[in-house]
C-alpha positions as CSV (number, residue, x, y, z in Angstrom):
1,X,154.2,-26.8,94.5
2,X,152.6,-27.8,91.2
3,X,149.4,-25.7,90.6
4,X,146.1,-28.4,90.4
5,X,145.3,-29.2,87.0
6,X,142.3,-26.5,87.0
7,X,144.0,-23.6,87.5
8,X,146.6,-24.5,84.8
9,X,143.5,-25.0,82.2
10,X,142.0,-21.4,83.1
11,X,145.7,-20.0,82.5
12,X,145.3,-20.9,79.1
13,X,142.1,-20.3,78.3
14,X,141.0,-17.2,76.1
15,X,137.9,-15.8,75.6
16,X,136.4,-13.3,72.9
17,X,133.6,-11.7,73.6
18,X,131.6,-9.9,70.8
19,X,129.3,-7.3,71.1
20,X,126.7,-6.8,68.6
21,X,125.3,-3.5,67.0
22,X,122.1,-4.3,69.1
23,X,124.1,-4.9,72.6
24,X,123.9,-8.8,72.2
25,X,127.0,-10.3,73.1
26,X,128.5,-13.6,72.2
27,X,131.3,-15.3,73.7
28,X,133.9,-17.2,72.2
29,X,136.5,-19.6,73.8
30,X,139.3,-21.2,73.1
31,X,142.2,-23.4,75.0
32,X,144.8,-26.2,73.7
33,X,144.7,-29.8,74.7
34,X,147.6,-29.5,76.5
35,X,148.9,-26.6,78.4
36,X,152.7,-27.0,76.7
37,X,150.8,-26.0,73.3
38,X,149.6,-22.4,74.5
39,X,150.1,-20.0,72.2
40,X,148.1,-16.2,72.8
41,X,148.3,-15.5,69.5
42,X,146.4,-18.3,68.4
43,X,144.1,-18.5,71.2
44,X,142.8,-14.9,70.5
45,X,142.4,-16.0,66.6
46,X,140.7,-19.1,67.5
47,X,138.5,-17.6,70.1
48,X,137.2,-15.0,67.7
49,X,136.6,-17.7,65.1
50,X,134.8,-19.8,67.8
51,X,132.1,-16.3,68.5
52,X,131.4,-15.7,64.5
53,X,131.2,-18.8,63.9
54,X,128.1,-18.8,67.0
55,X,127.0,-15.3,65.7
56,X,125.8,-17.0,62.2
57,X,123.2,-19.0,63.5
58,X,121.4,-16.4,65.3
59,X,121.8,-14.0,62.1
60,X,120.0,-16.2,60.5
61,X,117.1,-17.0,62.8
62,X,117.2,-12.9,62.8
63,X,117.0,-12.6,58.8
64,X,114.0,-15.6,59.2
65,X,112.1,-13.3,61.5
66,X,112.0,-10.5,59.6
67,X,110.9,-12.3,56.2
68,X,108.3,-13.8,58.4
69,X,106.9,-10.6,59.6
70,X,106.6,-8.9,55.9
């Protein structure tokens, strides 16, 4: 029969994970609003986007705590 609606969402999800110099990792995720949509291409360029675009925040904070300290 059909597969429930859950396991049809994790089928299309992608995840990035990134893995910073210093062994911090960030994961990014992406998935299409409807299942029909998929496309792994995309979701692997979307996922990326989706970690960098987490990563820049915490660079920041990073860059802030080291002009702090001098």
């Amino acid at each position: 029969g059909p597969l429930p609606i859950t396991a049809l969402s994790l089928s299309v999800l992608t995840i990035c994970i990134l893995v910073m110099k210093n062994g911090f990792t960030i994961i990014g995720k992406a998935a299409p609003a409807d299942e029909k949509n998929f496309n792994a291409e995309l979701g692997k360029k979307f996922a990326r986007e989706d970690a960098i675009r987490q990563a820049w925040p915490l660079m920041g904070y990073a860059l802030r705590e080291r002009l702090c300290a001098k």
